[in-house]
C-alpha positions in Angstrom: 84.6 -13.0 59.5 87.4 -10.8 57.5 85.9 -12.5 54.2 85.3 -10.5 51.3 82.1 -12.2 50.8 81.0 -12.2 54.5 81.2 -8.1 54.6 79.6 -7.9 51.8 76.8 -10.1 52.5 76.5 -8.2 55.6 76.3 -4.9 54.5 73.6 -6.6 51.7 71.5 -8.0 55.0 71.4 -4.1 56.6 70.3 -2.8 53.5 67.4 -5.2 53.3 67.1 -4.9 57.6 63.9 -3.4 58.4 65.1 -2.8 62.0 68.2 -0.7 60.4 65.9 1.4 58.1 64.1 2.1 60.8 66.2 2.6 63.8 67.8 4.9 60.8 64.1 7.2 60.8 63.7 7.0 64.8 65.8 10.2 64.9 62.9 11.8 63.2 60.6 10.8 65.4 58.5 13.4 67.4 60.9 16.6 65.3 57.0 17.4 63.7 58.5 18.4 60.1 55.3 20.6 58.0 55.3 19.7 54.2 54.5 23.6 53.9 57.9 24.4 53.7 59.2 21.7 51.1 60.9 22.8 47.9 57.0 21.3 46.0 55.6 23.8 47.8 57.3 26.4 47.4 57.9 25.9 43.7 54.1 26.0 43.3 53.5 28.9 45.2 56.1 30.5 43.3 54.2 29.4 39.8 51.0 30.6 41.8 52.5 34.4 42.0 53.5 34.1 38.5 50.0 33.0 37.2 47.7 35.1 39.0 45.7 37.4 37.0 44.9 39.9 40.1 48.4 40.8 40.1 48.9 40.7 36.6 45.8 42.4 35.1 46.4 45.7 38.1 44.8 48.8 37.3 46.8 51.4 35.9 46.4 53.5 38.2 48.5 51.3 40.9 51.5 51.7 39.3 54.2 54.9 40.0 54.7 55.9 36.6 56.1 59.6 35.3 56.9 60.7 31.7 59.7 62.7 30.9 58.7 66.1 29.2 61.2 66.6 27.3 60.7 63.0 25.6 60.8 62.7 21.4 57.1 61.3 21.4 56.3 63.7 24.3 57.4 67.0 22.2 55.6 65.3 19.0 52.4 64.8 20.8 52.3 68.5 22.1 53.6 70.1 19.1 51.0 67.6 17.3 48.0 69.0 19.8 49.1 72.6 18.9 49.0 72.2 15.5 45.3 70.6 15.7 43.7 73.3 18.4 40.9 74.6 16.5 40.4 77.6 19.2 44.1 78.7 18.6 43.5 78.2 15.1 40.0 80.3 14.5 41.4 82.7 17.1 44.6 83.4 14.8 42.1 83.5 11.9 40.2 86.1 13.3 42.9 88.7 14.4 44.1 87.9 10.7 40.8 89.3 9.3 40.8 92.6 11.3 44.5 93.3 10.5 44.9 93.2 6.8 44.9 96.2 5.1 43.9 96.5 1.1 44.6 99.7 -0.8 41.3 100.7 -2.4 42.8 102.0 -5.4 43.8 98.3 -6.8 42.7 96.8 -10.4 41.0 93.9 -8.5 39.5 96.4 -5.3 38.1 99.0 -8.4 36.6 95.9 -10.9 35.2 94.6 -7.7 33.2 97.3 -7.0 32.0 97.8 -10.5 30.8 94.5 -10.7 29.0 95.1 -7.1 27.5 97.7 -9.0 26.4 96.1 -12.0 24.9 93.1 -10.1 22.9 94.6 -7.5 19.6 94.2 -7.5 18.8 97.1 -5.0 20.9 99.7 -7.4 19.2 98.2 -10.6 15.8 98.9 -8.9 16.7 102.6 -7.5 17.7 103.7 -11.3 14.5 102.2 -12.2 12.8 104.3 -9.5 14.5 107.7 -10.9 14.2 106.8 -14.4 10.6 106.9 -13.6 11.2 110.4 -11.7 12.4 111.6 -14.8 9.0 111.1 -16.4 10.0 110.0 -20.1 7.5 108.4 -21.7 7.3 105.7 -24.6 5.1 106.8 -27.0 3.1 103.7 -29.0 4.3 105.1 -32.0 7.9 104.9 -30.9 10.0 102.1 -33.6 11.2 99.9 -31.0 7.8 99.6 -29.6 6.5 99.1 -33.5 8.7 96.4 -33.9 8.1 94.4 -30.6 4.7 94.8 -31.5 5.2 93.2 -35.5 7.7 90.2 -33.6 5.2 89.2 -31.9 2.2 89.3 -34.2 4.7 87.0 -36.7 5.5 84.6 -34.0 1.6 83.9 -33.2 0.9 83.8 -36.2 3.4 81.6 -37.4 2.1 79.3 -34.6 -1.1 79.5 -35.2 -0.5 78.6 -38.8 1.1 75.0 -37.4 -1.1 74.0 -34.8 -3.6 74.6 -37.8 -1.6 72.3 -40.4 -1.1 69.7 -37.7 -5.1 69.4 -36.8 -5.9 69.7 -40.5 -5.7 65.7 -40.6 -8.6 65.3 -37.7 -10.8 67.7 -39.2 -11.3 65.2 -42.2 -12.9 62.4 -40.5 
C-alpha cells in the first residue's frame, strides 16, 4: 500500500468522501455562528454609514465650529461691513456739516449772496412795494410809454394787414 498511485488514489477518494467532508463540518455543529457578524455584513453596513443622507445632509447647527478673528477673510469682512454702514456714514456726514467753518468775506461766499439777491423773488417784490411808496408816477405822455404805445399799434397792424391779404382769396367767390 506504499504505492505512489495507491496514496494518491486515496487521498483522491477522501476528497470526493462525503462522510470525510462531513465528519470535517460536525465540529461546527451546535457552535450557533450569526451571519451578522460576517465580513458581507459588515462591509455593507460600513457603505450604509457612508451613504446615508441623515448623516450627511446634518444641519449646521450640529456641528462645533469657531472662526478665528483675526482671520484674512474675517478682517476683510469687518473692515468691508465698516466701510458700507450707512448709519456710521450719514452720522460722520452730519458732524461734518456743523463743523466747517467758511469765511464770509470769500469771492465765491460774496458772488453768492449777490446772486441770492438778484434772484429772489421776495426781494424783487419788496423793491416793488417801496418803489410804489415812493409814489413816482408814469405820466402817458412819458417817451417810453409813447413808444410802447406806437410798437404795438405797428405790430396789430401789420397783422391785421396779413390775416387780411390771406382771406382776400375767399372773399372772391
Amino acid at each position: 500500500p506504499d504505492q505512489n498511485d495507491v496514496i494518491q488514489a486515496r487521498k483522491a477518494y477522501e476528497l470526493q468522501s462525503d462522510n470525510l467532508y462531513k465528519s470535517d463540518l460536525g465540529w461546527l455543529k451546535g457552535i450557533g455562528w450569526s451571519p451578522m457578524e460576517s465580513l458581507d455584513v459588515a462591509k455593507v453596513k460600513k457603505a450604509g454609514e457612508i451613504l446615508s443622507e441623515s448623516n450627511y445632509r446634518q444641519h449646521p447647527s450640529t456641528f462645533k465650529f469657531s472662526s478665528l478673528s483675526d482671520s484674512m477673510n474675517m478682517v476683510l469682512a469687518k473692515s468691508n461691513a465698516h466701510t458700507m454702514d450707512k448709519h456710521a456714514y450719514i452720522k460722520a456726514w452730519e458732524a461734518d456739516k456743523t463743523k466747517i467753518h467758511v469765511l464770509p468775506d470769500t469771492p465765491e461766499i460774496i458772488l453768492a449772496k449777490q446772486n441770492q439777491i438778484a434772484c429772489s423773488d421776495k426781494l424783487y417784490r419788496l423793491g416793488l412795494e417801496e418803489s410804489k411808496k415812493k409814489g413816482h408816477s408814469l405820466r402817458a405822455d412819458a417817451i417810453s410809454i409813447k413808444a410802447a404805445k406806437k410798437s404795438r399799434d405797428i405790430a396789430s397792424d401789420y397783422k391785421y394787414k396779413t390775416a387780411y391779404r390771406k382771406q382776400l382769396g375767399h372773399h372772391v367767390g
